[in-house]
C-alpha positions, -999 to 999 in steps of 0.1 A, spaced: 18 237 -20 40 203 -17 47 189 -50 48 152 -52 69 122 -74 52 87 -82 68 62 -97 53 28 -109 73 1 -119 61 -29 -138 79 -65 -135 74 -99 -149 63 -128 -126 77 -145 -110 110 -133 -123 107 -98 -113 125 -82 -141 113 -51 -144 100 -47 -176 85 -9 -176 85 19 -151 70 55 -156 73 82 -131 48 116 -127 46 148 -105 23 168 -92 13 196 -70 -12 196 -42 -20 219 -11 -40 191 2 -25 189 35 -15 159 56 -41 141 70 -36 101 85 -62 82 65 -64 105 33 -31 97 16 -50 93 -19 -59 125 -17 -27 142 -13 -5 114 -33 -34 103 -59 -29 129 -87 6 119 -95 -1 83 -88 -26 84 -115 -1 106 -138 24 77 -135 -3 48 -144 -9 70 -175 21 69 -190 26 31 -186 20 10 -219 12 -22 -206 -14 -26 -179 -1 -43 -149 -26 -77 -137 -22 -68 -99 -6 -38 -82 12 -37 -51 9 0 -32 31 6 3 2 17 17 -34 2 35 -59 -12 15 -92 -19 31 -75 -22 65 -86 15 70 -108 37 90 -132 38 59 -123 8 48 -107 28 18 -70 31 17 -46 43 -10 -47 8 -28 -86 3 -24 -91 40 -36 -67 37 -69 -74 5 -75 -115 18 -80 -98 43 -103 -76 18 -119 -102 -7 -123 -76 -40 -115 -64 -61 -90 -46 -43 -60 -28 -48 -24 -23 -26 -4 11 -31 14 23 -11 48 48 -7 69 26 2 101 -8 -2 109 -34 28 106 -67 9 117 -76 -24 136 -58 -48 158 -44 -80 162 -38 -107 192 -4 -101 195 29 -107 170 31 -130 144 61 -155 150 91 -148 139 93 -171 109 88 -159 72 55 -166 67 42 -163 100 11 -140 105 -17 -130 125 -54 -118 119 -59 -82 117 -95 -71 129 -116 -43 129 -125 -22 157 -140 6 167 -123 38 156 -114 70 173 -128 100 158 -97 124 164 -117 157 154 -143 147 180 -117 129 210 -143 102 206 -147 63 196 -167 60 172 -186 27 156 -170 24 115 -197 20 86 -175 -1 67 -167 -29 94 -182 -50 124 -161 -47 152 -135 -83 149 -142 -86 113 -109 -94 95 -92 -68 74 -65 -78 69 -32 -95 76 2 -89 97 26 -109 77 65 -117 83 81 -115 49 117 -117 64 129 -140 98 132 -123 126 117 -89 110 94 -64 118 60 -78 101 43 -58 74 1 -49 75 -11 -65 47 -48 -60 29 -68 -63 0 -70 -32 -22 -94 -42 -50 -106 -72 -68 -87 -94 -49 -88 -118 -19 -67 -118 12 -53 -154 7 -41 -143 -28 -27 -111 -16 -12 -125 13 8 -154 -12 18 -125 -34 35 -107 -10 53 -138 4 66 -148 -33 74 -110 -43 94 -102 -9 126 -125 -17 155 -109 0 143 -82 20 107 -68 42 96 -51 16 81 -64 -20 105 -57 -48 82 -43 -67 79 -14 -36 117 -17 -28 120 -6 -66 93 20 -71 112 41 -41 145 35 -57 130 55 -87 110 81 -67 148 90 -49 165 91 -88 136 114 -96 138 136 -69 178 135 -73 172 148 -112 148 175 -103 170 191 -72 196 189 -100 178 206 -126 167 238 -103 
């Protein structure tokens, strides 16, 4: 059993003050699978969006959106539960490729496309029902000069222009979007507090 911390944190735009921020636990002995994150990290997810008052407009997640195996990623999945806007936001890509690196500008990106995935249990490669081999899924985006890129994609309700621009214009002094870069900061207090406490 692995017990897990969420945090959410809520900011103004574009300001990013933060403006509310909840945190949740819970226990799971779902195990670790690549491509099933919501499953293992959804229950306390949802337990921090419950104790938020206000309802955020658009939520960033640091992980895939629709750029995933089953087109279904941690911010697709919750944002179907959620019922608003979401990104999804990661640091490395799970599923689907790209012609080579963005540049190494701010701002600079490249196409990510689907492809044909490989079916691990089986050690085959297997066609996806959610995507045509080389449609796009998503977006490899420089939020920092000189950077490693992040894998950008839409989550729910939203398009990948519009999630692209919010990344840029939330990602002000460092790779990651503040509102990530703040959510962890949280998460680490949290876990700090309970390690404390036992």
């Amino acid at each position: 059993v692995a017990r897990f911390v969420a945090a959410v944190v809520v900011m103004a735009f574009p300001s990013l003050e933060i403006i509310e921020a909840a945190t949740a636990t819970a226990e799971t002995s779902f195990p670790y699978i690549p491509g099933l994150l919501s499953f293992r990290e959804g229950p306390a997810l949802a337990g921090a969006f419950a104790r938020l008052r206000r309802r955020p407009e658009v939520v960033i997640f640091d992980g895939q959106g629709i750029a995933h195996p089953r087109g279904l990623g941690l911010a697709a999945h919750i944002g179907l539960l959620l019922a608003c806007p979401t990104v999804g936001c990661a640091k490395s890509r799970l599923y689907g490729e790209t012609r080579g690196e963005p540049g190494p500008r701010r701002g600079n990106r490249r196409a990510l496309v689907a492809t044909r995935a490989a079916d691990r249990t089986r050690r085959r490669t297997v066609a996806t029902a959610t995507f045509r081999p080389g449609q796009r899924i998503g977006t490899v985006l420089r939020t920092r000069d000189g950077v490693k890129p992040l894998w950008v994609s839409c989550g729910h309700l939203i398009d990948l222009r519009s999630a692209e621009r919010l990344i840029l214009r939330t990602a002000r002094r460092f790779r990651q979007p503040e509102p990530i870069r703040a959510a962890h900061k949280l998460v680490n207090s949290e876990l700090r507090r309970i390690t404390a406490g036992q």
